[in-house]
TORKOL-4160 file (C-alpha; in steps of 0.2 Angstrom, whole numbers, padded with zeros to 4 digits, m for minus):
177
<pt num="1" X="0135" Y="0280" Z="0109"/>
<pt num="2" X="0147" Y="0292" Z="0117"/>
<pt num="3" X="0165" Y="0289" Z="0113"/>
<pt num="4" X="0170" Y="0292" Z="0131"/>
<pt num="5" X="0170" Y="0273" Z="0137"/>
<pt num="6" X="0166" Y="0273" Z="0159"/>
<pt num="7" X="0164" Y="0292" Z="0163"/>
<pt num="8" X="0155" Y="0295" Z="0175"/>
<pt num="9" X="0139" Y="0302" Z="0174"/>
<pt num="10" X="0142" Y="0320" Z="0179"/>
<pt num="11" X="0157" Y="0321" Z="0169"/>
<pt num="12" X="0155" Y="0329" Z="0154"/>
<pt num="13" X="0164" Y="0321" Z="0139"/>
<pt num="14" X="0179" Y="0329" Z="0128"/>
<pt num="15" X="0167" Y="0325" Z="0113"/>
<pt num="16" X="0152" Y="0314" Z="0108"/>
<pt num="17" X="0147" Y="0304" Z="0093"/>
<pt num="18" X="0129" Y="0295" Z="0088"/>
<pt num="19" X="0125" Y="0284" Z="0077"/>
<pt num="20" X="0107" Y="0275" Z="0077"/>
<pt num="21" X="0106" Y="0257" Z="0078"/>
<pt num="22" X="0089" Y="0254" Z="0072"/>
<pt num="23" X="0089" Y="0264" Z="0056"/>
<pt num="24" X="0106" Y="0257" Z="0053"/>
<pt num="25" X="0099" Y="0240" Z="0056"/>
<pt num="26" X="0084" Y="0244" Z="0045"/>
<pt num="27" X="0094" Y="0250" Z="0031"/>
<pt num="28" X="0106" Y="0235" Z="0029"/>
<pt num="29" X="0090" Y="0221" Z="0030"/>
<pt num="30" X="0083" Y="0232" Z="0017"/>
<pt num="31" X="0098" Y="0232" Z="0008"/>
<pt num="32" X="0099" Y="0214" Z="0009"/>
<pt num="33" X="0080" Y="0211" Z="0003"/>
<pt num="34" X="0080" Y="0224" Z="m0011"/>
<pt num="35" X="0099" Y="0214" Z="m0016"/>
<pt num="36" X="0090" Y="0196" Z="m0014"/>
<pt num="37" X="0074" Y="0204" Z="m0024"/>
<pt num="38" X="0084" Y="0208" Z="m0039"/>
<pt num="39" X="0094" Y="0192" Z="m0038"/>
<pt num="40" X="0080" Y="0183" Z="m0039"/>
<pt num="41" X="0071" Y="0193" Z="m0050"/>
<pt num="42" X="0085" Y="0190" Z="m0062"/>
<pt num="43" X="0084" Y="0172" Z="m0061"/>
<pt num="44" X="0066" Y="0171" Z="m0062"/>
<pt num="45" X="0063" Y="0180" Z="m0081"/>
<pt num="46" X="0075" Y="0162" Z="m0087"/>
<pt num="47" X="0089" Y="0159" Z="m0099"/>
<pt num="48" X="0079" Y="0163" Z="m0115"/>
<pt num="49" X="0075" Y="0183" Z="m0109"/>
<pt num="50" X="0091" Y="0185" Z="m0101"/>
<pt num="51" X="0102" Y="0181" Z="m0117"/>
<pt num="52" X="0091" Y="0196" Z="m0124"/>
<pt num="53" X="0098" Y="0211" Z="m0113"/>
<pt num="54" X="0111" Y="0219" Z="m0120"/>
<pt num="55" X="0126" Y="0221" Z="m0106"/>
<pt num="56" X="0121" Y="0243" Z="m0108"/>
<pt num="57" X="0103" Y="0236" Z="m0101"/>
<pt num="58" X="0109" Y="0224" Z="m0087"/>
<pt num="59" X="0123" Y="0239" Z="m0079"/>
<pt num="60" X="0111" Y="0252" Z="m0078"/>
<pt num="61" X="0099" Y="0240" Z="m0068"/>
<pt num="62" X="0115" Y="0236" Z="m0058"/>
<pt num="63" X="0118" Y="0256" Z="m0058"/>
<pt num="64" X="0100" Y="0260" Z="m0051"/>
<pt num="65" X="0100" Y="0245" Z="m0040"/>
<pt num="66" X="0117" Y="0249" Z="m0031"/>
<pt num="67" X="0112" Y="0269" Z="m0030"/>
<pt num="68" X="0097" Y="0265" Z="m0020"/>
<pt num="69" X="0105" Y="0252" Z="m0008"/>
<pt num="70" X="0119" Y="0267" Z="m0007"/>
<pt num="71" X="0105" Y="0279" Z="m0001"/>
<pt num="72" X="0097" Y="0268" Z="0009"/>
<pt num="73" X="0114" Y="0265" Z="0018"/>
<pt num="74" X="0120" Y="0281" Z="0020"/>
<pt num="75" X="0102" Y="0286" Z="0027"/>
<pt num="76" X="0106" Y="0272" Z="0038"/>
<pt num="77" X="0125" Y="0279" Z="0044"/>
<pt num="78" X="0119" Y="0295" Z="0049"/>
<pt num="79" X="0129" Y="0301" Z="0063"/>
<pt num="80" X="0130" Y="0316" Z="0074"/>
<pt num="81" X="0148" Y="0322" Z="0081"/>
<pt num="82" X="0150" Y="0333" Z="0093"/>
<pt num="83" X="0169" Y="0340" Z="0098"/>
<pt num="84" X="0178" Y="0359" Z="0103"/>
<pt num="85" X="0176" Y="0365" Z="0084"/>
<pt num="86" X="0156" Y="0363" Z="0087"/>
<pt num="87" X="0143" Y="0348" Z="0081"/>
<pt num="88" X="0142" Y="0340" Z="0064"/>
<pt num="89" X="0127" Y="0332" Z="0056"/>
<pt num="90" X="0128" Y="0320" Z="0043"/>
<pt num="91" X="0111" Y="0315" Z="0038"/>
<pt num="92" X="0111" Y="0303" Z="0023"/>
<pt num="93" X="0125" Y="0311" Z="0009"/>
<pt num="94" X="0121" Y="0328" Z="0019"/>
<pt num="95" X="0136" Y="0336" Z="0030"/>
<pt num="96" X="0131" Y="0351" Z="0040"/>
<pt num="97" X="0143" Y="0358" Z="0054"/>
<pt num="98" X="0137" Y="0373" Z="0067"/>
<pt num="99" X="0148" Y="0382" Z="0078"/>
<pt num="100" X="0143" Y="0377" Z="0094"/>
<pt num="101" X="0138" Y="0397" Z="0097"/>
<pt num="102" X="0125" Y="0395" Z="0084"/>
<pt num="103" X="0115" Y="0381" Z="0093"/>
<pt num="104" X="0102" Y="0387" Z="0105"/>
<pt num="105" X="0095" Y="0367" Z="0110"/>
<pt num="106" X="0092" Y="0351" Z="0105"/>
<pt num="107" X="0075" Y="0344" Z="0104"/>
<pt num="108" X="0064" Y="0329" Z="0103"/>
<pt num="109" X="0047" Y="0330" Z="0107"/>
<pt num="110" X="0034" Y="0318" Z="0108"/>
<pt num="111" X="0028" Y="0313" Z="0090"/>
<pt num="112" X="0041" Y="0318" Z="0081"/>
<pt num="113" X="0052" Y="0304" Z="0074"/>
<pt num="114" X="0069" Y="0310" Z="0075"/>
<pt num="115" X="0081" Y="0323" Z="0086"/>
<pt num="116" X="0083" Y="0341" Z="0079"/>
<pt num="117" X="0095" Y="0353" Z="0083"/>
<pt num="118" X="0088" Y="0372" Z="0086"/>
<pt num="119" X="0100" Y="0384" Z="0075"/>
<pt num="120" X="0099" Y="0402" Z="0079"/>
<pt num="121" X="0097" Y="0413" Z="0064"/>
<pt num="122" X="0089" Y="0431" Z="0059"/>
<pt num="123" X="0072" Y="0426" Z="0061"/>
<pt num="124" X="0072" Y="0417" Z="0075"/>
<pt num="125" X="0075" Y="0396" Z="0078"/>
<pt num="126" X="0078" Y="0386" Z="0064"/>
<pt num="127" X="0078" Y="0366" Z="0067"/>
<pt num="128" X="0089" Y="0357" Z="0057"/>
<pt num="129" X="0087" Y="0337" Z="0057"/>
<pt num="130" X="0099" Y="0324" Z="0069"/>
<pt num="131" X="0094" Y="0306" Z="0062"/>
<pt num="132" X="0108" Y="0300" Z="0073"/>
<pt num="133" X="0095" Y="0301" Z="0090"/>
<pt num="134" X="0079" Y="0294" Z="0086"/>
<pt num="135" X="0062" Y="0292" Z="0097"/>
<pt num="136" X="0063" Y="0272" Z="0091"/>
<pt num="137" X="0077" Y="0271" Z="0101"/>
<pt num="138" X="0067" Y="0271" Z="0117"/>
<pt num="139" X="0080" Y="0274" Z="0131"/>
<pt num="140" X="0096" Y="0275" Z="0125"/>
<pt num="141" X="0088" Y="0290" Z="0112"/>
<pt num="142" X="0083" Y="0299" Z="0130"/>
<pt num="143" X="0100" Y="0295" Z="0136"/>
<pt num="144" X="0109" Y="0302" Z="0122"/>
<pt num="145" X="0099" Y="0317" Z="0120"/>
<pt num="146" X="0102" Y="0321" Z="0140"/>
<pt num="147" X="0121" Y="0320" Z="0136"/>
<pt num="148" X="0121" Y="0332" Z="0120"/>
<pt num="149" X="0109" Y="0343" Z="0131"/>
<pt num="150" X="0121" Y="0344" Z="0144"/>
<pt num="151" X="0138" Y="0341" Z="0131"/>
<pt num="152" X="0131" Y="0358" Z="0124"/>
<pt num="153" X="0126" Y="0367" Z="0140"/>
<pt num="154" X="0143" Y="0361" Z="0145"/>
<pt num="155" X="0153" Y="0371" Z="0129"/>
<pt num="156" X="0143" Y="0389" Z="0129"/>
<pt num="157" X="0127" Y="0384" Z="0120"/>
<pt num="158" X="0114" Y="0396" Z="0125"/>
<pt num="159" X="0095" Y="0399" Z="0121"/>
<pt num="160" X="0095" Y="0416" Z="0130"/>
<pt num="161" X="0090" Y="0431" Z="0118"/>
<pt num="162" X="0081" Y="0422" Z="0107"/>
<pt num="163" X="0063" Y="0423" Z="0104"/>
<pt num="164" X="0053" Y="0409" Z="0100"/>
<pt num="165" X="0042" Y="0409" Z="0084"/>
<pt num="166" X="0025" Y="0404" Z="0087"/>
<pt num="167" X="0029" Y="0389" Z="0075"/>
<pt num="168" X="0042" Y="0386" Z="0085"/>
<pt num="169" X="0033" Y="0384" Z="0102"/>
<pt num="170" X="0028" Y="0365" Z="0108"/>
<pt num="171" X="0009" Y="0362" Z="0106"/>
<pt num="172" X="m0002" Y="0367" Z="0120"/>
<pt num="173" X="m0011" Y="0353" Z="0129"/>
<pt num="174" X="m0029" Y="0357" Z="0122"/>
<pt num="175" X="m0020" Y="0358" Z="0103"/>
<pt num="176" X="m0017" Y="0341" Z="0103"/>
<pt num="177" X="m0031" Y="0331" Z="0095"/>
């Protein structure tokens, strides 16, 4: 969601900022049932097997229990900024920032689950994951990744002189199975 509240369509926002609502969405219910899997679990084994576990046993349950409801949250808070000083990524624990001179496009094709930013480099496009613009979204993933396309367009990001890889390329119509 775009942090400018009622511009206008044409106008192009100071900055921008993403998150997706249905990983976030996913990651807390998941949270929630893994949590509420464990709890019961806990209670389930009874009295007489709890008394055994020694308190070192029970906190590195609770240590590997919290670790993965952290991943699976901070999977979940991805985001994608987008201000003067260029665009930052946070996917999961991940931080990445490009200078907006580096980023030739932003792409989302069919298939592909979530958004990827094209970085320029020596070799040609690299793409870098954005999990904060995801197909999943249906629509408001369109809407966002028309605003970054024209947010970038908009601050000097460029695609010209810069050769596509044939990895790089979309699939041709008769590639697709």
């Amino acid at each position: 969601m775009s942090d400018e509240v009622g511009a206008s369509p044409r106008e192009v926002p100071e900055h921008l900022s993403y998150t997706s609502r249905p990983a976030l969405m996913t990651a807390v219910v998941l949270s929630l049932v893994l949590l509420s899997f464990a709890m019961y679990g806990w209670y389930a084994i009874g009295k007489e097997i709890r008394d055994q576990i020694t308190w070192i046993q029970a906190a590195t349950l609770l240590f590997f229990m919290f670790f993965m409801i952290g991943v699976m949250l901070s999977v979940g808070y991805s985001r994608l900024w987008a201000n003067a000083d260029g665009v930052t990524v946070r996917n999961g624990p991940i931080l990445r920032r490009y200078p907006i001179d580096q980023i030739a496009g932003v792409r989302l094709r069919k298939g592909d689950a979530w958004s990827s930013l094209l970085i320029k480099g020596g070799e040609g496009l690299k793409r870098k994951p954005a999990l904060a613009i995801q197909s999943l979204e249906g629509e408001e993933g369109q809407r966002k990744l028309v605003e970054l396309r024209r947010w970038l367009v908009e601050h000097g990001a460029t695609s010209r002189d810069v050769t596509l890889r044939p990895e790089d390329e979309p699939p041709q119509q008769d590639d697709v199975d």
